[in-house]
VOGUKOL-858508 format. One record per atom (N, C-alpha, C): x, y negated, z negated; residue in three letters; atom name; chain. Coordinates in pm, 1 decimal. Last residue first. Example, Ala and Ser with C-alpha at 12.3 -4.5 7.8 and 13.67 -1.06 7.14 Angstrom:
LUMMI,xx,yy,zz,res,atom,chain
LUMMI,1285.0,225.0,-708.0,ser,N,A
LUMMI,1367.0,106.0,-714.0,ser,CA,A
LUMMI,1290.0,-3.0,-787.0,ser,C,A
LUMMI,1319.0,569.0,-780.0,ala,N,A
LUMMI,1230.0,450.0,-780.0,ala,CA,A
LUMMI,1320.0,330.0,-780.0,ala,C,A
***
This chain:
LUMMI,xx,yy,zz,res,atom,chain
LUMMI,-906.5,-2769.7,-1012.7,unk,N,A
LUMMI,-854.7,-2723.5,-910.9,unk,CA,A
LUMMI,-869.0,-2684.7,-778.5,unk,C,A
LUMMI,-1039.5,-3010.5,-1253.9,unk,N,A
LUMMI,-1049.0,-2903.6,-1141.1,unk,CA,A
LUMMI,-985.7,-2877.7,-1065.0,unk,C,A
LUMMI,-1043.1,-3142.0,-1596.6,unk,N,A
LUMMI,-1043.4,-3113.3,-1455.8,unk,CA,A
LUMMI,-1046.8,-2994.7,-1369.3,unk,C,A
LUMMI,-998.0,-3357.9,-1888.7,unk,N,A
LUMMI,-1110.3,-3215.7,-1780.3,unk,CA,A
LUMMI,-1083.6,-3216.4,-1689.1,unk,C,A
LUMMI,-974.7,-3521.9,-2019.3,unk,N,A
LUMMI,-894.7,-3395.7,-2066.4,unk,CA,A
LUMMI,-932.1,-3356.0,-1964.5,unk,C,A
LUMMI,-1089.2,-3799.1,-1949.3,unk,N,A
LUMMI,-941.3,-3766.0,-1927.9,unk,CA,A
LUMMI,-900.1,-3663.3,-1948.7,unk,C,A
LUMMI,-1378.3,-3823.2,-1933.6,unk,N,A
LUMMI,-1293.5,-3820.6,-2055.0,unk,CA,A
LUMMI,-1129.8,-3782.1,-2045.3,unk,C,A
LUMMI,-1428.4,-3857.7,-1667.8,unk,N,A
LUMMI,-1412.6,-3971.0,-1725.3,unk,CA,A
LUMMI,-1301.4,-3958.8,-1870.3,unk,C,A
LUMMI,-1234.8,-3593.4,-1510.3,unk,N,A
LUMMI,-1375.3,-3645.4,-1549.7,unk,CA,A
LUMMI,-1308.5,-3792.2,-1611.6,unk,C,A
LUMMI,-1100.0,-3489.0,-1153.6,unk,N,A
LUMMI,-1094.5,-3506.0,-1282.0,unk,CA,A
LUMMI,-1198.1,-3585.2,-1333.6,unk,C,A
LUMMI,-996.9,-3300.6,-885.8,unk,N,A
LUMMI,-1140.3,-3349.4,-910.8,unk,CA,A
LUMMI,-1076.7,-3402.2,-1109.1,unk,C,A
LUMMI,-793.4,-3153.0,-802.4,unk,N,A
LUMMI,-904.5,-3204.1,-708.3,unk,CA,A
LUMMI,-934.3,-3314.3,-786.9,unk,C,A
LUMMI,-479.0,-3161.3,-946.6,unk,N,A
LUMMI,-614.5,-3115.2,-1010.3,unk,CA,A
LUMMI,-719.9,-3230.7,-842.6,unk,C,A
LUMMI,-176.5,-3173.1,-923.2,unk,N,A
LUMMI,-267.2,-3006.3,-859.6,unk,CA,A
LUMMI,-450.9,-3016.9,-939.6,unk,C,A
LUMMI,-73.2,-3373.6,-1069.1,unk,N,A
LUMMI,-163.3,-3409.3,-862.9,unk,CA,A
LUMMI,-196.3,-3266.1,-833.7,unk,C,A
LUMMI,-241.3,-3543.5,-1311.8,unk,N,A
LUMMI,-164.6,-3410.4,-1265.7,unk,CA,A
LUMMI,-210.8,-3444.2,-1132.1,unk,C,A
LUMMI,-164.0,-3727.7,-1563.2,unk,N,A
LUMMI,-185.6,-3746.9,-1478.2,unk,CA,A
LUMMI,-121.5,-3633.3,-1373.5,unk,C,A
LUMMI,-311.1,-3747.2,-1921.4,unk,N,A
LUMMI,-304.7,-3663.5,-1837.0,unk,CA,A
LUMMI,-335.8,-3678.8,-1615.7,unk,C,A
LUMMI,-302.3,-3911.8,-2220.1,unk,N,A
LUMMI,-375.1,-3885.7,-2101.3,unk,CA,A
LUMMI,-231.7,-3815.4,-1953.4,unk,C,A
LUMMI,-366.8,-3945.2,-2590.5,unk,N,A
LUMMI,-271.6,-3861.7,-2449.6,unk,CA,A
LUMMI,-352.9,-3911.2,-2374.6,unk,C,A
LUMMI,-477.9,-4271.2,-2690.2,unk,N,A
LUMMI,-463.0,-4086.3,-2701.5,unk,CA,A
LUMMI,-413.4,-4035.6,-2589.5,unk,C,A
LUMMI,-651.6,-4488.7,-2670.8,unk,N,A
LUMMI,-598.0,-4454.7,-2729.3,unk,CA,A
LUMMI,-570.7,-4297.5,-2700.5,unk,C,A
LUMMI,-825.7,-4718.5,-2490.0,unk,N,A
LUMMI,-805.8,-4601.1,-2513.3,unk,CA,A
LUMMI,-748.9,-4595.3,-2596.8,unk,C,A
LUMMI,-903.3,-5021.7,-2516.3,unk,N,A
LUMMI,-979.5,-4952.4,-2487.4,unk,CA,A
LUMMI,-984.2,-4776.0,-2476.0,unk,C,A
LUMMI,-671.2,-5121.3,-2671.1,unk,N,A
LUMMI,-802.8,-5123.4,-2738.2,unk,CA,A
LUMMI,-923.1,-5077.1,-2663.2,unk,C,A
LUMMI,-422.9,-4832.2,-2621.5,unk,N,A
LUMMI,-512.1,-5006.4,-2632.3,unk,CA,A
LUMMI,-594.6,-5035.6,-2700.9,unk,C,A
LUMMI,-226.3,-4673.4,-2607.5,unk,N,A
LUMMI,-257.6,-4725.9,-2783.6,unk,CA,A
LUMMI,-305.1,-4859.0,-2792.8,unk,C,A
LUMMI,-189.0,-4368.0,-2479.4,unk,N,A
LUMMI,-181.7,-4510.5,-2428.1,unk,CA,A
LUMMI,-260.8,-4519.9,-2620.9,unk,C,A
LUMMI,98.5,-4189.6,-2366.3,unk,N,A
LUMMI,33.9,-4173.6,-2464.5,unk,CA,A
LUMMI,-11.1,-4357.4,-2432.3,unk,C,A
LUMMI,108.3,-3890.6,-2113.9,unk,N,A
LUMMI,137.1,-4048.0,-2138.3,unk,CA,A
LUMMI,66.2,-4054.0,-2281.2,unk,C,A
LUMMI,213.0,-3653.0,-1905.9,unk,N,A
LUMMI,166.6,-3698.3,-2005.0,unk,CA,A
LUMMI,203.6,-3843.7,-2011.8,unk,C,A
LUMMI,234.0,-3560.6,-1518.6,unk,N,A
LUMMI,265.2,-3666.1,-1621.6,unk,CA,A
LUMMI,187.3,-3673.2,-1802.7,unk,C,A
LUMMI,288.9,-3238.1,-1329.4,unk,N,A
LUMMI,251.8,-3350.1,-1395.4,unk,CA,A
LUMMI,268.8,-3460.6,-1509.7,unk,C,A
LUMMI,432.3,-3069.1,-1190.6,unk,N,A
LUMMI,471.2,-3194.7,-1157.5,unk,CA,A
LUMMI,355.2,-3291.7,-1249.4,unk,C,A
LUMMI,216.9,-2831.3,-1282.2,unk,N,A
LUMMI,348.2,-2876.8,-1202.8,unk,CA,A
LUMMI,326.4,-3003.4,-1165.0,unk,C,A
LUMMI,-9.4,-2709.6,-1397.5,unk,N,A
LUMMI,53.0,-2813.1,-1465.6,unk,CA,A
LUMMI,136.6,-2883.7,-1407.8,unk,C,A
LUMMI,-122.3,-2502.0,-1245.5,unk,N,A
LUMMI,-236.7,-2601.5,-1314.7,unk,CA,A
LUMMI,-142.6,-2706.5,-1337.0,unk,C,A
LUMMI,104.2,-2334.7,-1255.3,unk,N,A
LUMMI,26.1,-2326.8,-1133.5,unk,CA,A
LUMMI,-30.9,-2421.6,-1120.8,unk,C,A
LUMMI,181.0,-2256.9,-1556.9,unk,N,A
LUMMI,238.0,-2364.5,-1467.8,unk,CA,A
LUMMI,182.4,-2421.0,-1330.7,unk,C,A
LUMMI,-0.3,-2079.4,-1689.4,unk,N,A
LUMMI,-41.5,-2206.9,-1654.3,unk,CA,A
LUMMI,-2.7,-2280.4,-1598.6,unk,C,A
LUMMI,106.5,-1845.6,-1678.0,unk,N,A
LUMMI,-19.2,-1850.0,-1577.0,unk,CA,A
LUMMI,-23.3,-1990.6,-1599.0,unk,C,A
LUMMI,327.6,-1871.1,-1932.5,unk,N,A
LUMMI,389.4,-1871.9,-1767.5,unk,CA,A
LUMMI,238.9,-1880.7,-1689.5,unk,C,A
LUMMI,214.5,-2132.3,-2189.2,unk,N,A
LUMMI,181.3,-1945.8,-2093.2,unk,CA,A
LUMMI,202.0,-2014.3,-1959.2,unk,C,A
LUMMI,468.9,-2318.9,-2317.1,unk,N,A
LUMMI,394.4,-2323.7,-2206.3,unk,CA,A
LUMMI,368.5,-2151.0,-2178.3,unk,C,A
LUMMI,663.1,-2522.2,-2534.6,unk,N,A
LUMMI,624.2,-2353.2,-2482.7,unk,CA,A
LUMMI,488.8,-2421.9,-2376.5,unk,C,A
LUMMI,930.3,-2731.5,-2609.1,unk,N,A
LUMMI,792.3,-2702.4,-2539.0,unk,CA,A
LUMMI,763.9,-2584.8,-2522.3,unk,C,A
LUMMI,1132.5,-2944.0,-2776.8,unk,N,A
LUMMI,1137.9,-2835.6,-2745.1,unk,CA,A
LUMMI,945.2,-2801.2,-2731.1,unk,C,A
LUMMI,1260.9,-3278.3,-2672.9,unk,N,A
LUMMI,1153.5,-3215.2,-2778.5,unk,CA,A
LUMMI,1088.3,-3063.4,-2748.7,unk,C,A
LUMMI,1444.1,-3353.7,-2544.7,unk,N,A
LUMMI,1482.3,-3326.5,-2671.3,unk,CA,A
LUMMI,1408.2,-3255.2,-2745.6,unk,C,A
LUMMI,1313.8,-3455.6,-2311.0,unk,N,A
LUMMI,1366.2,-3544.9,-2403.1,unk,CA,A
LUMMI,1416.9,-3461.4,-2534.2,unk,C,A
LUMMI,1203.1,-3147.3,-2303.6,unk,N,A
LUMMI,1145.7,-3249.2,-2252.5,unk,CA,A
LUMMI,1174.5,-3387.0,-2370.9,unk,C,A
LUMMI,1252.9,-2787.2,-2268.7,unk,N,A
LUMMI,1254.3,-2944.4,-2362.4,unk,CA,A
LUMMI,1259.5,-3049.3,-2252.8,unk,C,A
LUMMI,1080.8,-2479.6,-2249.7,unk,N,A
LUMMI,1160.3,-2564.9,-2210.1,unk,CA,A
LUMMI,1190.7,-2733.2,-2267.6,unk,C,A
LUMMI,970.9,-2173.5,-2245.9,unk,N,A
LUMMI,1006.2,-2279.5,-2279.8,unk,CA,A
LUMMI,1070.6,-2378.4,-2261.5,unk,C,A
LUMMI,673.2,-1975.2,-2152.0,unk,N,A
LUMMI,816.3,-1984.9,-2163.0,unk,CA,A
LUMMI,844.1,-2131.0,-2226.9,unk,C,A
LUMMI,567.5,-1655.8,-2354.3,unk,N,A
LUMMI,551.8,-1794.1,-2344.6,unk,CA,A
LUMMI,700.5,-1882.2,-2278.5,unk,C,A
LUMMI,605.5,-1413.1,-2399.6,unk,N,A
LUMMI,566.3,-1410.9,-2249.0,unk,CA,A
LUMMI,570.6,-1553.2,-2260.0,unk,C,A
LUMMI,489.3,-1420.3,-2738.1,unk,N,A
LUMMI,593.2,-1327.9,-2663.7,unk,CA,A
LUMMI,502.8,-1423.1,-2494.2,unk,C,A
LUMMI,488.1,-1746.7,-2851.0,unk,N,A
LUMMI,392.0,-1600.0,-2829.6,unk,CA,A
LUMMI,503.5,-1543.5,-2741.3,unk,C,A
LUMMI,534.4,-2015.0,-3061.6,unk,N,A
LUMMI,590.2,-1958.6,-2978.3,unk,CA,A
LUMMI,555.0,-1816.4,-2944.4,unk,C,A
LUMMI,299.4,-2170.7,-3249.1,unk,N,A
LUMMI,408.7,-2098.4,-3270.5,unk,CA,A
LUMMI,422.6,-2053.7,-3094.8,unk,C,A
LUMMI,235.0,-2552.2,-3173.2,unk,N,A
LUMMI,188.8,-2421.2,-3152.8,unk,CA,A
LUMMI,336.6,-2344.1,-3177.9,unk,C,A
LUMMI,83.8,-2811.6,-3158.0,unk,N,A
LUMMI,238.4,-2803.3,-3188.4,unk,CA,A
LUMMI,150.0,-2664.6,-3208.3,unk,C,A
LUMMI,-66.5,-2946.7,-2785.4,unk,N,A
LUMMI,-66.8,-2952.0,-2920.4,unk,CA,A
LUMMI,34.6,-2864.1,-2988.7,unk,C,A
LUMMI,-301.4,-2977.2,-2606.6,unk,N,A
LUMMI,-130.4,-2983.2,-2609.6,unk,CA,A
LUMMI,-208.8,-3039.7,-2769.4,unk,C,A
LUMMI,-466.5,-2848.1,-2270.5,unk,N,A
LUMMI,-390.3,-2793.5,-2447.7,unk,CA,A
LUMMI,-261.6,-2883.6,-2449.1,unk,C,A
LUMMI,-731.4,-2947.7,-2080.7,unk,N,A
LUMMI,-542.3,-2951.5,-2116.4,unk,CA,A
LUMMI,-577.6,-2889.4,-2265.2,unk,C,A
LUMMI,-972.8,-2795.7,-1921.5,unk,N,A
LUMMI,-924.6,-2880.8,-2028.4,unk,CA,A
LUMMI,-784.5,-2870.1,-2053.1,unk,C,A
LUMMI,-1178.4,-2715.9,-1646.8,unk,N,A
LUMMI,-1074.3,-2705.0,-1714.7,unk,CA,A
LUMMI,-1054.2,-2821.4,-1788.7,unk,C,A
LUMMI,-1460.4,-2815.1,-1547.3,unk,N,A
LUMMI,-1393.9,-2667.9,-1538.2,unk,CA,A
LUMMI,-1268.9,-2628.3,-1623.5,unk,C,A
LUMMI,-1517.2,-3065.9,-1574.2,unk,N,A
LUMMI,-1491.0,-3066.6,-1501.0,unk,CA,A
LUMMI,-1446.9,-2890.2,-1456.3,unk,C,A
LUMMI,-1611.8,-3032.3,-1897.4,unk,N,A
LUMMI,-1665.6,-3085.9,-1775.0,unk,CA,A
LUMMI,-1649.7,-3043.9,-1636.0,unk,C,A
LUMMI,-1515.0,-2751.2,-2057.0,unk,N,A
LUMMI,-1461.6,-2924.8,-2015.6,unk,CA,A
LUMMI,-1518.7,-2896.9,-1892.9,unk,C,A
LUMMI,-1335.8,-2460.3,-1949.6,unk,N,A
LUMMI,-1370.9,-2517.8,-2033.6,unk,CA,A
LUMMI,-1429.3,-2680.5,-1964.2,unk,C,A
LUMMI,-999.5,-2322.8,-2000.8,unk,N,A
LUMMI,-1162.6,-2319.3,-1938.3,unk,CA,A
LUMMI,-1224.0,-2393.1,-2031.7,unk,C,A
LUMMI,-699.4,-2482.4,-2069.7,unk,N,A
LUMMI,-818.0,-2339.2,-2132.0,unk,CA,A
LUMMI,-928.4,-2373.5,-2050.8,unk,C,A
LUMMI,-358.4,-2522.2,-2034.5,unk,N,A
LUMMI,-491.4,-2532.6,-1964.4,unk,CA,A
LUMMI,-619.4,-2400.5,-2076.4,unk,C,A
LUMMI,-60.0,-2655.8,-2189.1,unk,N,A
LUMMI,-128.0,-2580.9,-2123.9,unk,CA,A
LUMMI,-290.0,-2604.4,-2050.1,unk,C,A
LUMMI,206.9,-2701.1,-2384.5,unk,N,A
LUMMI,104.3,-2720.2,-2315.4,unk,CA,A
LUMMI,49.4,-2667.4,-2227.4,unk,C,A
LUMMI,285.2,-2744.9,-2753.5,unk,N,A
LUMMI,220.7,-2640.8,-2657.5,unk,CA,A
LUMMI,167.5,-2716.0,-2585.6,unk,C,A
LUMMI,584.4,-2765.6,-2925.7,unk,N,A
LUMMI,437.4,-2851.0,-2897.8,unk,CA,A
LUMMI,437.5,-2718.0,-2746.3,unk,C,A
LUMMI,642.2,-2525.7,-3173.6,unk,N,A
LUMMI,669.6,-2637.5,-3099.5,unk,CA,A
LUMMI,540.9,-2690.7,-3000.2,unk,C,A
LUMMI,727.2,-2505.4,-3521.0,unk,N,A
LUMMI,642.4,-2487.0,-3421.5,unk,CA,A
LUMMI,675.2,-2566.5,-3315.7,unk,C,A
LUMMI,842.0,-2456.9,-3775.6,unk,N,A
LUMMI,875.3,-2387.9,-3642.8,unk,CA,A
LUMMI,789.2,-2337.9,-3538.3,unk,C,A
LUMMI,866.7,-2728.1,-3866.7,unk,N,A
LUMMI,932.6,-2711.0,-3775.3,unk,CA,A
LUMMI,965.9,-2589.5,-3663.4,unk,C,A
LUMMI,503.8,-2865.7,-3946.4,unk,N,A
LUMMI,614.9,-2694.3,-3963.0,unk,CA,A
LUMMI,712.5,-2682.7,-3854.9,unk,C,A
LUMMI,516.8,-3171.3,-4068.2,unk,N,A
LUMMI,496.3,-3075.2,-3991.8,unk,CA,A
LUMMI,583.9,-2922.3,-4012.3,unk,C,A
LUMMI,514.5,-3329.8,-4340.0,unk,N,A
LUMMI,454.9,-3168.7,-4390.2,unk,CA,A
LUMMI,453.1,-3075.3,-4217.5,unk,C,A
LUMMI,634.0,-3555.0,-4321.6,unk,N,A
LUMMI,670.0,-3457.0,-4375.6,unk,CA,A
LUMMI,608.1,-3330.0,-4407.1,unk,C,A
LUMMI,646.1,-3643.1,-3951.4,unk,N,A
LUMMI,561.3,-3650.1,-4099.6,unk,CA,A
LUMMI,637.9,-3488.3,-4165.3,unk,C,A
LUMMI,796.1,-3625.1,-3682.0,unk,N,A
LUMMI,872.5,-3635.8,-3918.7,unk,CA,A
LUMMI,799.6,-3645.0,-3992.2,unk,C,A
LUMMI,610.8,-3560.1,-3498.2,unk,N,A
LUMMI,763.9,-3440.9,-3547.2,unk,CA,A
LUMMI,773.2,-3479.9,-3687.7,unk,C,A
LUMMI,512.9,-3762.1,-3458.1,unk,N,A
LUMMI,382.0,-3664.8,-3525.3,unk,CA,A
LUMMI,525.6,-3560.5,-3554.5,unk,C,A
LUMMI,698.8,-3911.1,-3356.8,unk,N,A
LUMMI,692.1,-3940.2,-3480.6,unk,CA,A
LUMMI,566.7,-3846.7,-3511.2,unk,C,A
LUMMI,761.7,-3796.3,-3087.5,unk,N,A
LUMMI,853.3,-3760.2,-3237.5,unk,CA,A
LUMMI,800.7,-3841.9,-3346.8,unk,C,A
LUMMI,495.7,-3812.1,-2986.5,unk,N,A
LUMMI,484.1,-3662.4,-3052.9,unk,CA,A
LUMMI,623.6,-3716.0,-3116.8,unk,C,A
LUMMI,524.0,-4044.1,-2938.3,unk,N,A
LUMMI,421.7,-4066.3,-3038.1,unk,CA,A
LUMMI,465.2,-3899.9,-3061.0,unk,C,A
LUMMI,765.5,-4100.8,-2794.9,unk,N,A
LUMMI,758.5,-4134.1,-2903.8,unk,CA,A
LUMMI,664.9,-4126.8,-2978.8,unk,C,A
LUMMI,647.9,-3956.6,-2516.9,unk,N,A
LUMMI,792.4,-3894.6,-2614.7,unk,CA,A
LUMMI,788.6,-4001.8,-2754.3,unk,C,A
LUMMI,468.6,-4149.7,-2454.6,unk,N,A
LUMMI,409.9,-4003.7,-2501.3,unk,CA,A
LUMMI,534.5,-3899.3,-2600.4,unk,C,A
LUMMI,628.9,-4367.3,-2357.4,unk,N,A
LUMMI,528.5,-4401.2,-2520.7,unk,CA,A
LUMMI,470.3,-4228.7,-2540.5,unk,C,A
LUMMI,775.6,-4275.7,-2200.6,unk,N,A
LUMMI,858.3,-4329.0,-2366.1,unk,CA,A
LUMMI,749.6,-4312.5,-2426.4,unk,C,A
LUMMI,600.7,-3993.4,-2065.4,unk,N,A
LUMMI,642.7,-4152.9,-2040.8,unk,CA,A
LUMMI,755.3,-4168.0,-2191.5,unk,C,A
LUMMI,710.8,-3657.5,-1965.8,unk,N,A
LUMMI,567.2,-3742.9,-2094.5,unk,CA,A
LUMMI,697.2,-3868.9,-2035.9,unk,C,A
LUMMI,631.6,-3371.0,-1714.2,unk,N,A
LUMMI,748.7,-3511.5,-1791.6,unk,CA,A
LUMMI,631.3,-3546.9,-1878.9,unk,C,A
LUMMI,658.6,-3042.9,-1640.0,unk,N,A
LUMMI,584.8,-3133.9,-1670.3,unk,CA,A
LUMMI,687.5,-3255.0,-1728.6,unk,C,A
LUMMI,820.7,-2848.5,-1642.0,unk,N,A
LUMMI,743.4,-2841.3,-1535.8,unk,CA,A
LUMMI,633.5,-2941.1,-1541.4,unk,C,A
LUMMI,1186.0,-2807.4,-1653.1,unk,N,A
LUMMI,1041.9,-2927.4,-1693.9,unk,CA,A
LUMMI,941.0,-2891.7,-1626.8,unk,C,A
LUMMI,1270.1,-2502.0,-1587.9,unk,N,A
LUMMI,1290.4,-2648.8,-1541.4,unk,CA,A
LUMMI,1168.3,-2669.3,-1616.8,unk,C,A
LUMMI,1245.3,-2265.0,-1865.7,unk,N,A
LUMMI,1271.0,-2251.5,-1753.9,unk,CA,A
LUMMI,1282.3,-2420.9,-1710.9,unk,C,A
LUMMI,1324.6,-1949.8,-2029.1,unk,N,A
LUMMI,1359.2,-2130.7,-2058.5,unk,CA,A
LUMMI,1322.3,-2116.8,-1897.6,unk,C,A
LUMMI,1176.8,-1731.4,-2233.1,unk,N,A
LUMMI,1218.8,-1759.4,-2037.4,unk,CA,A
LUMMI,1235.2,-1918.2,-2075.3,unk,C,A
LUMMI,1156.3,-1469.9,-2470.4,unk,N,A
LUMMI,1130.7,-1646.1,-2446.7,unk,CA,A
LUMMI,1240.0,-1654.6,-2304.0,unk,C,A
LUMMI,1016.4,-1183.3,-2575.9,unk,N,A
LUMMI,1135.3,-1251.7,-2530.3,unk,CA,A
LUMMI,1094.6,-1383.3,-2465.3,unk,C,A
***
């Protein structure tokens, strides 16, 4: 059974417009939705998940601009109140991740600590 619950995370315009256009290539599987989360791991102790994932029993959900989200309920603890962004310079490119429940974060932007 699926728990809708508040945003427990926002994305900027440029992070809501790069996942709807990874939404219309024509071969995504609509019945997936974007996943975010935490796995062990990464430098710093922990790594973000995000990425378009089926929906698991216990997962909850919620939309963000429209764009429907699952999240494992243990990860909100790691995730609250934080920011996605999508940057497309010439010195980055690719999500980045601004959370205020992490101590400690690495250079490569996925990794951090609690």
């Amino acid at each position: 059974m699926e728990t809708a619950i508040e945003t427990p995370v926002t994305m900027t315009a440029g992070a809501v417009a790069e996942i709807r256009r990874l939404m219309q290539d024509p071969g995504f599987d609509k019945t997936q939705q974007l996943r975010v989360g935490v796995k062990g791991g990464g430098c710093s102790g922990m790594s973000y998940i995000l990425g378009f994932d089926k929906v698991e029993e216990g997962d909850e959900q919620f939309l963000i601009e429209d764009i429907p989200c699952t999240m494992n309920k243990s990860h909100g603890i790691y995730l609250m109140g934080m920011e996605i962004d999508w940057q497309d310079g010439l010195n980055n490119r690719g999500f980045t991740f601004t959370n205020p429940n992490a101590s400690k974060t690495c250079g490569c932007g996925t990794s951090f600590a609690v």
